[in-house]
PDBQT receptor file of N, H, CA, C and O in Angstrom, charges set to zero:
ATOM      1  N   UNK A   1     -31.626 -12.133 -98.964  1.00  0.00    +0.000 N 
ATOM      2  CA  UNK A   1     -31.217 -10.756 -98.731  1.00  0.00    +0.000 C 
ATOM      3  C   UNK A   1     -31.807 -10.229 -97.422  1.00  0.00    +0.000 C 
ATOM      4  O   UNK A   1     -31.116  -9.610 -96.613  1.00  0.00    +0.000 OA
ATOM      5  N   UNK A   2     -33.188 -10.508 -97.227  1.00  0.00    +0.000 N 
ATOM      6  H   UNK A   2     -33.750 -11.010 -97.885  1.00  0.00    +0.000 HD
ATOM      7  CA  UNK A   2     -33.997 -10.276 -96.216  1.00  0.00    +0.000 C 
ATOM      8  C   UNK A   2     -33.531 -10.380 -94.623  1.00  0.00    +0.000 C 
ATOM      9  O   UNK A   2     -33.651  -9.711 -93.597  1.00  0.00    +0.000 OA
ATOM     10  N   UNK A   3     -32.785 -11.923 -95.149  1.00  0.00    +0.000 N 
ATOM     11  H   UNK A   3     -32.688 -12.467 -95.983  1.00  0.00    +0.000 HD
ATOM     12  CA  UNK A   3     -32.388 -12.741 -93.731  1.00  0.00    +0.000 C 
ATOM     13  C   UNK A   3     -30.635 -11.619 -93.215  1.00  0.00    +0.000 C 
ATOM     14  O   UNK A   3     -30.376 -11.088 -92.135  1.00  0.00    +0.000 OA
ATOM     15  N   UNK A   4     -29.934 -11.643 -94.309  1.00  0.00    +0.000 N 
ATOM     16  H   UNK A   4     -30.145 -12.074 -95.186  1.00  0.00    +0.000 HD
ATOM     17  CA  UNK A   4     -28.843 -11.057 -94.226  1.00  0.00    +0.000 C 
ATOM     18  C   UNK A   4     -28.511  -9.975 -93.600  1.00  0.00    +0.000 C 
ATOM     19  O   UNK A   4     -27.421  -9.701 -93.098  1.00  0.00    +0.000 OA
ATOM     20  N   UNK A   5     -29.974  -9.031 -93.652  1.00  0.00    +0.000 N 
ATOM     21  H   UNK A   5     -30.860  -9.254 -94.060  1.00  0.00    +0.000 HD
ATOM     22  CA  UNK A   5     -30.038  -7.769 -93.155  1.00  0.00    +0.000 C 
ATOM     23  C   UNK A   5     -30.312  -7.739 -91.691  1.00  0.00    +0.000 C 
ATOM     24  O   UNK A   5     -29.748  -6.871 -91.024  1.00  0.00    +0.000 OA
ATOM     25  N   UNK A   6     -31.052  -8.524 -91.161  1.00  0.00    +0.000 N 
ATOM     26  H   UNK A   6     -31.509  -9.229 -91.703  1.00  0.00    +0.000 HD
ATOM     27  CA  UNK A   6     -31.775  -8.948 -90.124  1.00  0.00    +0.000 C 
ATOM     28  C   UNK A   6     -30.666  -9.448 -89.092  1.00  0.00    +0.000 C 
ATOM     29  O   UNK A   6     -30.569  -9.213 -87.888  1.00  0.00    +0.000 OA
ATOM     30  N   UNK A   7     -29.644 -10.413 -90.163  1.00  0.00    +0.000 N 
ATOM     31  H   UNK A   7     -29.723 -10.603 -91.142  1.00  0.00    +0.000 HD
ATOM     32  CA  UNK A   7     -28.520 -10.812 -89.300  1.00  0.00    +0.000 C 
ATOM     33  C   UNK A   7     -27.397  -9.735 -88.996  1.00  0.00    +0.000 C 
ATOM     34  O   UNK A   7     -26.575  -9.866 -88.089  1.00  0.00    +0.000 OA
ATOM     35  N   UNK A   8     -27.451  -8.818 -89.730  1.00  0.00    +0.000 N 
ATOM     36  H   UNK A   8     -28.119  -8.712 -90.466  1.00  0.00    +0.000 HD
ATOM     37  CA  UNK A   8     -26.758  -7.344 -89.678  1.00  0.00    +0.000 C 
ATOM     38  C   UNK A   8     -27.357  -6.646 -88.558  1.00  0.00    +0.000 C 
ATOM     39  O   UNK A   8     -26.639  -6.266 -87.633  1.00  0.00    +0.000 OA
ATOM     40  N   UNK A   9     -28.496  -6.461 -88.558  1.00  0.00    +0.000 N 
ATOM     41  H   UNK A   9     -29.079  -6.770 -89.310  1.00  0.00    +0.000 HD
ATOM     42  CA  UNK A   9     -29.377  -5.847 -87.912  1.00  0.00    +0.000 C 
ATOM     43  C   UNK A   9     -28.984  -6.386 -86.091  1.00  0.00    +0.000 C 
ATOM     44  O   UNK A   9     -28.601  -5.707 -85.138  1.00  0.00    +0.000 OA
ATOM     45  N   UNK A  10     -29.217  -7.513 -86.177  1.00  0.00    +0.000 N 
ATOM     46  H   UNK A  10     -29.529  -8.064 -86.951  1.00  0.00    +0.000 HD
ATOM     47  CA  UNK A  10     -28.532  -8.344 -84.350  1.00  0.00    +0.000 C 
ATOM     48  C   UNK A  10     -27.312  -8.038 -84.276  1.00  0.00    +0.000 C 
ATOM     49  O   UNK A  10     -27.074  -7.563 -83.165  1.00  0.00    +0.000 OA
ATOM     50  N   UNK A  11     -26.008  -8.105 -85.233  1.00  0.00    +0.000 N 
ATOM     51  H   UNK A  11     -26.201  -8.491 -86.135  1.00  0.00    +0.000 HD
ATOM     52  CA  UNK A  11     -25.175  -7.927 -84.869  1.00  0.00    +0.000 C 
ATOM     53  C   UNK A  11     -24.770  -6.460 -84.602  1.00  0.00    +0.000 C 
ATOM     54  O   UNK A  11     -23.803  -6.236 -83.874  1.00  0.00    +0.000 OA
ATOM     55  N   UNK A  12     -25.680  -5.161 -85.326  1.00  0.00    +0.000 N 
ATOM     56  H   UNK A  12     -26.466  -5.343 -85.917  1.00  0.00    +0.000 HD
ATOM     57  CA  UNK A  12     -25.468  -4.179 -84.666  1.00  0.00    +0.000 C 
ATOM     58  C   UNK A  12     -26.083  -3.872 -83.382  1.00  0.00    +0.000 C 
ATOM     59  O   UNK A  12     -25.671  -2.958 -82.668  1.00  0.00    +0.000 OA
ATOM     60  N   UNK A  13     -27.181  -4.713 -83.044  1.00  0.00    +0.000 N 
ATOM     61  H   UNK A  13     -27.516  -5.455 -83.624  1.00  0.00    +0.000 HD
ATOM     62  CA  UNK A  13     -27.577  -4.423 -81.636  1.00  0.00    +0.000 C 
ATOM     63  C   UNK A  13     -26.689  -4.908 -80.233  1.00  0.00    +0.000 C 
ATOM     64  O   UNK A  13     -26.546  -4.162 -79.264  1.00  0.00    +0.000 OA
ATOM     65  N   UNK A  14     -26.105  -6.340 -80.320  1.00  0.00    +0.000 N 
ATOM     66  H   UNK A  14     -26.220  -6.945 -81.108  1.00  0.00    +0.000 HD
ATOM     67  CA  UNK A  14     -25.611  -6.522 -79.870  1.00  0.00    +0.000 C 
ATOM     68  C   UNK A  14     -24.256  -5.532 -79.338  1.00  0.00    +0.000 C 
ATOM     69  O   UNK A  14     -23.904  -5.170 -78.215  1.00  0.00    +0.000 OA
ATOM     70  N   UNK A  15     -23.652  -5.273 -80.822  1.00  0.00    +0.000 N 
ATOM     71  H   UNK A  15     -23.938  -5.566 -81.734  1.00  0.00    +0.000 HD
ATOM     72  CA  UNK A  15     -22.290  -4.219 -80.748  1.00  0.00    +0.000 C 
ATOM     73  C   UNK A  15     -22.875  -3.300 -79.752  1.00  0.00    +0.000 C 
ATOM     74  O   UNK A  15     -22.316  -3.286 -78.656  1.00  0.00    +0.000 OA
ATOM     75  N   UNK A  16     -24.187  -2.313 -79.976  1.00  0.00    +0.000 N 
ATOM     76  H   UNK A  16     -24.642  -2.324 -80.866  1.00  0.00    +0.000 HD
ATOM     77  CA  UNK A  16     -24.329  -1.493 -79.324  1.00  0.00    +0.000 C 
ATOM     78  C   UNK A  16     -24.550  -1.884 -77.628  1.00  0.00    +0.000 C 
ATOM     79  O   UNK A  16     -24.153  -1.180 -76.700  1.00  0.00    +0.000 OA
ATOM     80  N   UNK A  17     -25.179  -2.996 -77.520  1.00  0.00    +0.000 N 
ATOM     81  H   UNK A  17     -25.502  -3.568 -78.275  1.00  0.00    +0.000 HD
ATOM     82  CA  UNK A  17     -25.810  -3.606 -76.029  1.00  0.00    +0.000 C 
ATOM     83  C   UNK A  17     -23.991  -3.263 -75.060  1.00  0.00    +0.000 C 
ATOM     84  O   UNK A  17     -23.782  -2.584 -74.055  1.00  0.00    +0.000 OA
ATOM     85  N   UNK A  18     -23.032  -4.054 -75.905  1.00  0.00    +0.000 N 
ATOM     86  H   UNK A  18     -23.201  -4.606 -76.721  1.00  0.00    +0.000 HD
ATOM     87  CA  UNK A  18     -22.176  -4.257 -75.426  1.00  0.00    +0.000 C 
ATOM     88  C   UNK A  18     -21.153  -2.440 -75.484  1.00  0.00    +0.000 C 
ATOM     89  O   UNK A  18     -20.298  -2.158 -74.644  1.00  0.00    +0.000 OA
ATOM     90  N   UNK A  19     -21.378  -1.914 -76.135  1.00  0.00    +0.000 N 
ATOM     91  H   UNK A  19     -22.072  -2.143 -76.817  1.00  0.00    +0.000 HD
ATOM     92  CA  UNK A  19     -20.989  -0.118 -75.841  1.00  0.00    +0.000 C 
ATOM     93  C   UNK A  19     -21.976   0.336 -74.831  1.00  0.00    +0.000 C 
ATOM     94  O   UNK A  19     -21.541   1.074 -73.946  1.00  0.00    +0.000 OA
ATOM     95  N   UNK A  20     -22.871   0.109 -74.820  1.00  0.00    +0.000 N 
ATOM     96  H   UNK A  20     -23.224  -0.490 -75.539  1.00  0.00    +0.000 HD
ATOM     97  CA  UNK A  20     -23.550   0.710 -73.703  1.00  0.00    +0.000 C 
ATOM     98  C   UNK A  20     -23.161   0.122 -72.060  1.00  0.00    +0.000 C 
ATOM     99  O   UNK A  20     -23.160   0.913 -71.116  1.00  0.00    +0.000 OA
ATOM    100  N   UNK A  21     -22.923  -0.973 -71.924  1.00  0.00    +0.000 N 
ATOM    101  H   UNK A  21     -22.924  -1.615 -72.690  1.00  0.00    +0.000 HD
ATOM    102  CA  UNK A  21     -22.375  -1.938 -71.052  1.00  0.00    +0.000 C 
ATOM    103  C   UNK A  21     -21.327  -1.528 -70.669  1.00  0.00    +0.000 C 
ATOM    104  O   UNK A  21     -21.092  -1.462 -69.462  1.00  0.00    +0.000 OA
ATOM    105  N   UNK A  22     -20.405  -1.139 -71.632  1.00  0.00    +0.000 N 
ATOM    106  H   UNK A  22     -20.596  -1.193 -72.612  1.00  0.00    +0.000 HD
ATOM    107  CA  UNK A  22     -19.251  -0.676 -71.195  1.00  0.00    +0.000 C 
ATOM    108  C   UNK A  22     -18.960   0.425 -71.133  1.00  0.00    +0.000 C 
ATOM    109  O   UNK A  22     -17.851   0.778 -70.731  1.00  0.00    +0.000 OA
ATOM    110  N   UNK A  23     -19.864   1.232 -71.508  1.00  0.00    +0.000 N 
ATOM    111  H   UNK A  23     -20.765   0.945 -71.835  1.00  0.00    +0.000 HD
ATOM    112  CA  UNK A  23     -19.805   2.972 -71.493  1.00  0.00    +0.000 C 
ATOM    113  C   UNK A  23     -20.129   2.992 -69.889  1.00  0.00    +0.000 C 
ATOM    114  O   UNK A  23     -19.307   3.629 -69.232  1.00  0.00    +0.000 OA
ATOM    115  N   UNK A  24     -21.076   2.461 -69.244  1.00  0.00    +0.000 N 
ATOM    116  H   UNK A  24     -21.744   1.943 -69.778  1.00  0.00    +0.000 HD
ATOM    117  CA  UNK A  24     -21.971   1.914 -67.764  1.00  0.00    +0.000 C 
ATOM    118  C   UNK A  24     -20.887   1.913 -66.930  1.00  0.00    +0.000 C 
ATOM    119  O   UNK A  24     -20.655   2.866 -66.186  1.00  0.00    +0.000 OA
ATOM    120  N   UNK A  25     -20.118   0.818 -66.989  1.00  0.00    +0.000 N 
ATOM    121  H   UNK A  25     -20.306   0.043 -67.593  1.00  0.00    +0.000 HD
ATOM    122  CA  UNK A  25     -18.966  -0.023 -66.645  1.00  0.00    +0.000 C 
ATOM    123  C   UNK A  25     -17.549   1.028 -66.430  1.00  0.00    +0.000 C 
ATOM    124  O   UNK A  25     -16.752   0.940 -65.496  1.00  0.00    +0.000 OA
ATOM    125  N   UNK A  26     -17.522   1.559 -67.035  1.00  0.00    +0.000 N 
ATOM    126  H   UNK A  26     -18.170   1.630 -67.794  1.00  0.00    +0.000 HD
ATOM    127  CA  UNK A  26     -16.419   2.385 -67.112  1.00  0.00    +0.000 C 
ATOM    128  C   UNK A  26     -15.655   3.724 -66.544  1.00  0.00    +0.000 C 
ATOM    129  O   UNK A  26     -14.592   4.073 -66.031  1.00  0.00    +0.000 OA
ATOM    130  N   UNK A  27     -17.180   4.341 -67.077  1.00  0.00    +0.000 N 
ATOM    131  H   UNK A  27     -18.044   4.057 -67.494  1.00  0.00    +0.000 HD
ATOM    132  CA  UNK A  27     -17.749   5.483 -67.174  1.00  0.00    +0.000 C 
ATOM    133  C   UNK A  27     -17.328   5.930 -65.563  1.00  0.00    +0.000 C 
ATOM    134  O   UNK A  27     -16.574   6.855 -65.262  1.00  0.00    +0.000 OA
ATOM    135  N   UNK A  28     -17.940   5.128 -64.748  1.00  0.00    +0.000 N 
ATOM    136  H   UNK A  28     -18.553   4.376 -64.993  1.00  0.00    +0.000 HD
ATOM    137  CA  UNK A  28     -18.169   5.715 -63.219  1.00  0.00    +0.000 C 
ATOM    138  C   UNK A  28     -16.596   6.383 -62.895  1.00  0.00    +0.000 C 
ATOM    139  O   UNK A  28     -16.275   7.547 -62.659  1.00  0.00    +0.000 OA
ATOM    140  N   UNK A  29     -15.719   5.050 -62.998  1.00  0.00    +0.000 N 
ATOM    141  H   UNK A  29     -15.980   4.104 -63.190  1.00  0.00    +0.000 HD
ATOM    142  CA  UNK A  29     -14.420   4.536 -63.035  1.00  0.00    +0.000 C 
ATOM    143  C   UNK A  29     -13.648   5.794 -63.137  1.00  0.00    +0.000 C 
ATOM    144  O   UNK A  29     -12.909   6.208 -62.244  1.00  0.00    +0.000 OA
ATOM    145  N   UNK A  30     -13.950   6.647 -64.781  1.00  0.00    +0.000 N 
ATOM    146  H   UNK A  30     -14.550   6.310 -65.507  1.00  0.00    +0.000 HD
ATOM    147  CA  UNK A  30     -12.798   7.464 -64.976  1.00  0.00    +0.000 C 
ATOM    148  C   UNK A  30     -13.553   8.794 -64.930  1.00  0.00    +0.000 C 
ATOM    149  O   UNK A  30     -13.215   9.770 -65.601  1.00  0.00    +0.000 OA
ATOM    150  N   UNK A  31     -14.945   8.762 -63.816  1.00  0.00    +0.000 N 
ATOM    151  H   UNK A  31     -15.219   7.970 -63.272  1.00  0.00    +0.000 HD
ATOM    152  CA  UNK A  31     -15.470  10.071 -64.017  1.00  0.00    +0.000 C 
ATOM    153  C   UNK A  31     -15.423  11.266 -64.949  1.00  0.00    +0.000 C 
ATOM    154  O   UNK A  31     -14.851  12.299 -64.604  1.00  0.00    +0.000 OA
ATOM    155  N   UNK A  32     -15.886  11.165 -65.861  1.00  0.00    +0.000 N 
ATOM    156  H   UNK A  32     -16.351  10.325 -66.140  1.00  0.00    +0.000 HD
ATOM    157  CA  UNK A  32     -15.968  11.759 -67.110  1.00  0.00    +0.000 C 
ATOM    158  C   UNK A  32     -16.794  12.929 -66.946  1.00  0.00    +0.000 C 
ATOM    159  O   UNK A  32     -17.600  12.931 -66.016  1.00  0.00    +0.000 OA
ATOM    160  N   UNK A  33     -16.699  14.066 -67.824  1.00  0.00    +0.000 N 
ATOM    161  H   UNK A  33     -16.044  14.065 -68.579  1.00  0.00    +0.000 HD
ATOM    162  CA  UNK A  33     -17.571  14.936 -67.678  1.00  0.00    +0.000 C 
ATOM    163  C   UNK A  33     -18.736  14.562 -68.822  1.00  0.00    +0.000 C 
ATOM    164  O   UNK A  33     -18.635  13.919 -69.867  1.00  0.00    +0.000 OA
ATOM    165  N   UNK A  34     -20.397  15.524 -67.919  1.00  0.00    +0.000 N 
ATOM    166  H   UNK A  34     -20.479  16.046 -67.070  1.00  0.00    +0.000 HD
ATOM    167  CA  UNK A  34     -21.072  14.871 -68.713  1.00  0.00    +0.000 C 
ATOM    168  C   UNK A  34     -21.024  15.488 -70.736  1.00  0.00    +0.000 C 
ATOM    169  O   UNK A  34     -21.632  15.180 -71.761  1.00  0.00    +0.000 OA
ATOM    170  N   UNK A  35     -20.319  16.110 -70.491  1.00  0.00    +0.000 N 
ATOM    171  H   UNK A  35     -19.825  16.360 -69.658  1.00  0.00    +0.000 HD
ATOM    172  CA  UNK A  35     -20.421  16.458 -72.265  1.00  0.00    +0.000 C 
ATOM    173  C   UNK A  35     -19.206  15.465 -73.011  1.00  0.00    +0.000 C 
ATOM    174  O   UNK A  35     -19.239  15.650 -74.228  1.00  0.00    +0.000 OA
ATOM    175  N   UNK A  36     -18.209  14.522 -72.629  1.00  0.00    +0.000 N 
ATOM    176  H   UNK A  36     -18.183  14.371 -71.641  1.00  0.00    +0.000 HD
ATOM    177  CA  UNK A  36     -17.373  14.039 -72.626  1.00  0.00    +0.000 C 
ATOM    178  C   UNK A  36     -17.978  12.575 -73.171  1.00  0.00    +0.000 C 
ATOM    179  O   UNK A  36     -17.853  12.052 -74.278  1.00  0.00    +0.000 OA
ATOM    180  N   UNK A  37     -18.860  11.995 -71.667  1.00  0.00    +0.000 N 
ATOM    181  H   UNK A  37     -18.962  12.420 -70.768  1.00  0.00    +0.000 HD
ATOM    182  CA  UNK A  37     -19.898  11.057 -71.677  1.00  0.00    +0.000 C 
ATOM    183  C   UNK A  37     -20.709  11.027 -72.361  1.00  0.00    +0.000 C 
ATOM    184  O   UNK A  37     -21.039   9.900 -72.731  1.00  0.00    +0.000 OA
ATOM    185  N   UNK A  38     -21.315  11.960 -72.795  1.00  0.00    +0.000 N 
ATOM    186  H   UNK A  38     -21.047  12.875 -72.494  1.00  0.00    +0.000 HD
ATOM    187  CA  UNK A  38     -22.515  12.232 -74.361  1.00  0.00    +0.000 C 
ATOM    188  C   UNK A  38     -21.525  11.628 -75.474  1.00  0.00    +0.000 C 
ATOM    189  O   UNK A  38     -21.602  10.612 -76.165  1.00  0.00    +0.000 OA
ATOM    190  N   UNK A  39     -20.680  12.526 -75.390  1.00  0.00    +0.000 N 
ATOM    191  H   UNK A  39     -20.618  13.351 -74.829  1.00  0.00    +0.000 HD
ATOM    192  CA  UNK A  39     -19.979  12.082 -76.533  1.00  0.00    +0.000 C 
ATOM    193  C   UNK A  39     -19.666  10.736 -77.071  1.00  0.00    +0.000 C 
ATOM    194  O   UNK A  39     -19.883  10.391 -78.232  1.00  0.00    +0.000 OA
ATOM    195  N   UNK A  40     -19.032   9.852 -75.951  1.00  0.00    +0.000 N 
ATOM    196  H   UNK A  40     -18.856  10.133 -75.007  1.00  0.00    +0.000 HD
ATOM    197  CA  UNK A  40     -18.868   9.223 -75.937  1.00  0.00    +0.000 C 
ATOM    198  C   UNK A  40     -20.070   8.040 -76.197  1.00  0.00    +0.000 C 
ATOM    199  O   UNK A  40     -19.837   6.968 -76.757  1.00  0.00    +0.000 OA
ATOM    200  N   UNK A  41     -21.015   8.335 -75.828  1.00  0.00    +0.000 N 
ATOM    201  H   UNK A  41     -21.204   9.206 -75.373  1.00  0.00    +0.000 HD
ATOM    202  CA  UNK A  41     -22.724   7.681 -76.222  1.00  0.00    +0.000 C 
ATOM    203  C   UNK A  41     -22.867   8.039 -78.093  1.00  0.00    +0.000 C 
ATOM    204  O   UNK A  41     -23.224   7.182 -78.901  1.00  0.00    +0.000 OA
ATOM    205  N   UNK A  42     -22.608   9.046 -78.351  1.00  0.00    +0.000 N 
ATOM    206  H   UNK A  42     -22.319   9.743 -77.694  1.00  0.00    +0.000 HD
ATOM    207  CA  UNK A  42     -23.119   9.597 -79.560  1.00  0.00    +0.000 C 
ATOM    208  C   UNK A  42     -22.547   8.961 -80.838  1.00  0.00    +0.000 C 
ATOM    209  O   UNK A  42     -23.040   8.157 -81.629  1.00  0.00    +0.000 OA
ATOM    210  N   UNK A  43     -21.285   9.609 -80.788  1.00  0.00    +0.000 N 
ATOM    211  H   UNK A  43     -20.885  10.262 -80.145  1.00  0.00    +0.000 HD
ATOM    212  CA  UNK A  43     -20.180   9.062 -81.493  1.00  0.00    +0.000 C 
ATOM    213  C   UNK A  43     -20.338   7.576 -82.071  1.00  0.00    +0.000 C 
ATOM    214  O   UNK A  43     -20.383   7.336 -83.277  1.00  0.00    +0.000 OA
ATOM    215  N   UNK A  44     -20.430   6.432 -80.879  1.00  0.00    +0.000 N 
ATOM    216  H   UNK A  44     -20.393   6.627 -79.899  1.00  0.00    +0.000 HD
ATOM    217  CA  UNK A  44     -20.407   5.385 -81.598  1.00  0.00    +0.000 C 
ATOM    218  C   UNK A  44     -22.041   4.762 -82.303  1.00  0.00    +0.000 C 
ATOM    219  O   UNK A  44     -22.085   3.719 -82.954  1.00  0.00    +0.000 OA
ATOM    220  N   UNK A  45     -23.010   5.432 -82.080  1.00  0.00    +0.000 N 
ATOM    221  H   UNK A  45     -22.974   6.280 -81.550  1.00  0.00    +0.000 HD
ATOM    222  CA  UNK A  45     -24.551   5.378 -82.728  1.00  0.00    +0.000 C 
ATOM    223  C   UNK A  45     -24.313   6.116 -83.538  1.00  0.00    +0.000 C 
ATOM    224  O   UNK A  45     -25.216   5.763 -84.297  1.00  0.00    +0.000 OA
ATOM    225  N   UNK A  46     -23.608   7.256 -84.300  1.00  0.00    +0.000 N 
ATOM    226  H   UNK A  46     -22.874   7.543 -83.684  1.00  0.00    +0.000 HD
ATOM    227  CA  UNK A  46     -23.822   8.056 -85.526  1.00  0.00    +0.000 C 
ATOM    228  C   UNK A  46     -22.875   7.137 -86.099  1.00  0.00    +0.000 C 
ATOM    229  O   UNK A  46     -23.398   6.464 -86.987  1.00  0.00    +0.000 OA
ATOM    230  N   UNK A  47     -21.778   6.901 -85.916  1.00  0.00    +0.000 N 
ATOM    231  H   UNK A  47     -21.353   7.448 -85.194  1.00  0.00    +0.000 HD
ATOM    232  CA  UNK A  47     -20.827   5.741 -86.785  1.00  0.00    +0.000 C 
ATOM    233  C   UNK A  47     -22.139   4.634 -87.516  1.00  0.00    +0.000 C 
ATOM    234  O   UNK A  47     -22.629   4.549 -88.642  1.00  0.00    +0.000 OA
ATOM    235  N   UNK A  48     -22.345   3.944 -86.287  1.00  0.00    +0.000 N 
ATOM    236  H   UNK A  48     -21.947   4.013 -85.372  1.00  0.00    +0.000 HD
ATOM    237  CA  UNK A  48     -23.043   2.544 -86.647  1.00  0.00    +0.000 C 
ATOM    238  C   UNK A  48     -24.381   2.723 -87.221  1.00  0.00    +0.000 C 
ATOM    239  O   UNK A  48     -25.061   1.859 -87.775  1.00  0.00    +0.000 OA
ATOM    240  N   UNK A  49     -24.696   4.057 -87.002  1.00  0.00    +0.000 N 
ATOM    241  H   UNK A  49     -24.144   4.759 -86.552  1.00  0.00    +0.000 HD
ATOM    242  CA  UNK A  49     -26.436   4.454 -88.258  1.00  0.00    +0.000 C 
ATOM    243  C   UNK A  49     -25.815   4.324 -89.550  1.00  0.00    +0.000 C 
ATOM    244  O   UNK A  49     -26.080   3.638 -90.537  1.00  0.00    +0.000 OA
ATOM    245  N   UNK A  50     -24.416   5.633 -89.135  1.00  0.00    +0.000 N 
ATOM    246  H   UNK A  50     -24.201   6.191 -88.333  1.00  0.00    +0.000 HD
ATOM    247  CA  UNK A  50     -24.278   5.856 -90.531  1.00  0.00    +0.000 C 
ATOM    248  C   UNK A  50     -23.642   4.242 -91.848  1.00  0.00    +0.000 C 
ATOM    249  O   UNK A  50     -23.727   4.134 -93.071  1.00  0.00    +0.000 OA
ATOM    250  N   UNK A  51     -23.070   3.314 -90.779  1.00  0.00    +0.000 N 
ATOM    251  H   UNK A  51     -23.001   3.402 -89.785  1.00  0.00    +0.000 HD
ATOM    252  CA  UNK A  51     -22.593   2.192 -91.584  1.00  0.00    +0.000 C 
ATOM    253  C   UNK A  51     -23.698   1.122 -92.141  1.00  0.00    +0.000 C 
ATOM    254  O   UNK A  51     -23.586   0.331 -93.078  1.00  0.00    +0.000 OA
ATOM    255  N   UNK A  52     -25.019   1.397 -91.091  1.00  0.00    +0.000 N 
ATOM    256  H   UNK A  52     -25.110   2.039 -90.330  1.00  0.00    +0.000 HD
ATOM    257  CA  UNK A  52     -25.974   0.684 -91.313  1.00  0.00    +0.000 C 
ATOM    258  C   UNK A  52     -26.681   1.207 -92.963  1.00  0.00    +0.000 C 
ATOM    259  O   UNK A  52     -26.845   0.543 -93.986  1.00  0.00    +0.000 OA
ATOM    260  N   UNK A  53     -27.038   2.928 -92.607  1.00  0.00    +0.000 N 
ATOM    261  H   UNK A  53     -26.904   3.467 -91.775  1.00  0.00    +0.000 HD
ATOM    262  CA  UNK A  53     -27.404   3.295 -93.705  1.00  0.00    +0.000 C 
ATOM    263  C   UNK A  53     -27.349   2.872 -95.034  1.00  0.00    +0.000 C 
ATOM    264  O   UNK A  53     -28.236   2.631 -95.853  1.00  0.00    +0.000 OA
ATOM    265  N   UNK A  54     -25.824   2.817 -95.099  1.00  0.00    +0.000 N 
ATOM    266  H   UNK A  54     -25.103   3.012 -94.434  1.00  0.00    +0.000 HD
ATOM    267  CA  UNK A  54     -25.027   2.847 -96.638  1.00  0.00    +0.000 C 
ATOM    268  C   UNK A  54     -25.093   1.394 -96.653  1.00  0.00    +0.000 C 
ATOM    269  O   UNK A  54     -25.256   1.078 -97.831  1.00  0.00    +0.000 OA
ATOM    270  N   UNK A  55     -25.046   0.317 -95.893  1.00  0.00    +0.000 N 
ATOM    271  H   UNK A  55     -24.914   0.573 -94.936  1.00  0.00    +0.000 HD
ATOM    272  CA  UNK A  55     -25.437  -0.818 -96.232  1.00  0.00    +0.000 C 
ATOM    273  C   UNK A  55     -26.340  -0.935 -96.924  1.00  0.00    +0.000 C 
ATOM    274  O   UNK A  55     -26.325  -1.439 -98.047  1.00  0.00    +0.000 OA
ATOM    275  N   UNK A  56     -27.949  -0.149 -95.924  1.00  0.00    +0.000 N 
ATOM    276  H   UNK A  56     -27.961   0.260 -95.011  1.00  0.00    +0.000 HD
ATOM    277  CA  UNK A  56     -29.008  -0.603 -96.290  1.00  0.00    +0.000 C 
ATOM    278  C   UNK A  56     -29.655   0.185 -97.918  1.00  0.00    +0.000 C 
ATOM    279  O   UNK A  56     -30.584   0.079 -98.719  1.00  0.00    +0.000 OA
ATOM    280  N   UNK A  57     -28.367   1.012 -97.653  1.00  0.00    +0.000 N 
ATOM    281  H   UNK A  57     -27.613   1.098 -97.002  1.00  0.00    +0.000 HD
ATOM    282  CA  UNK A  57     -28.978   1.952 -99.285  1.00  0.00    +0.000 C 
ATOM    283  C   UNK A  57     -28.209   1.281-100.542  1.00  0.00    +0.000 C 
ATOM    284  O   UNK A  57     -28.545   1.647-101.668  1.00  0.00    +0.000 OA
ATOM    285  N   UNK A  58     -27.090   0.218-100.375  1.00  0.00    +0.000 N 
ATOM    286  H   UNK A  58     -26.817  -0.079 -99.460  1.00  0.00    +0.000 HD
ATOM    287  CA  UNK A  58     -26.596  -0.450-101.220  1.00  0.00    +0.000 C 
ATOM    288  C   UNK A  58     -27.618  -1.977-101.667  1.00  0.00    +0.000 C 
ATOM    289  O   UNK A  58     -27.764  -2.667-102.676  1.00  0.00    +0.000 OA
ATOM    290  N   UNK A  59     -28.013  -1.966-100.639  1.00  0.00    +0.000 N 
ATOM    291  H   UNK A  59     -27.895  -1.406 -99.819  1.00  0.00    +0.000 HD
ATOM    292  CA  UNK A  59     -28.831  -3.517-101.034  1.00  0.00    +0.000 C 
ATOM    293  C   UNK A  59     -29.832  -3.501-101.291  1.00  0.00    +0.000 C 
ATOM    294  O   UNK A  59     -30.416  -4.549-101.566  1.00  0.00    +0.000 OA
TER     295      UNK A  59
């Protein structure tokens, strides 16, 4: 169970390494405003807490 979580755990970091990468990447590109750009940061870390959460409160 331990290991399972842990392997959950990399694969949400990664997901995020790679949103941040491309939030970086992008971002400049379609000049965004900065409350637009928050958003866009926020949004996908409250998703992926909140999916982590309910994982971690199921197991």
């Amino acid at each position: 169970m331990l290991m399972d979580n842990g392997l959950y755990l990399l694969k949400i970091a990664i997901a995020s390494a790679l949103i941040s990468v491309l939030i970086k990447w992008v971002g400049p590109t379609i000049a965004l405003s900065e409350s637009a750009a928050l958003i866009m940061v926020l949004l996908p870390t409250v998703i992926v807490g909140g999916l982590l959460l309910r994982r971690l409160s199921q197991g």
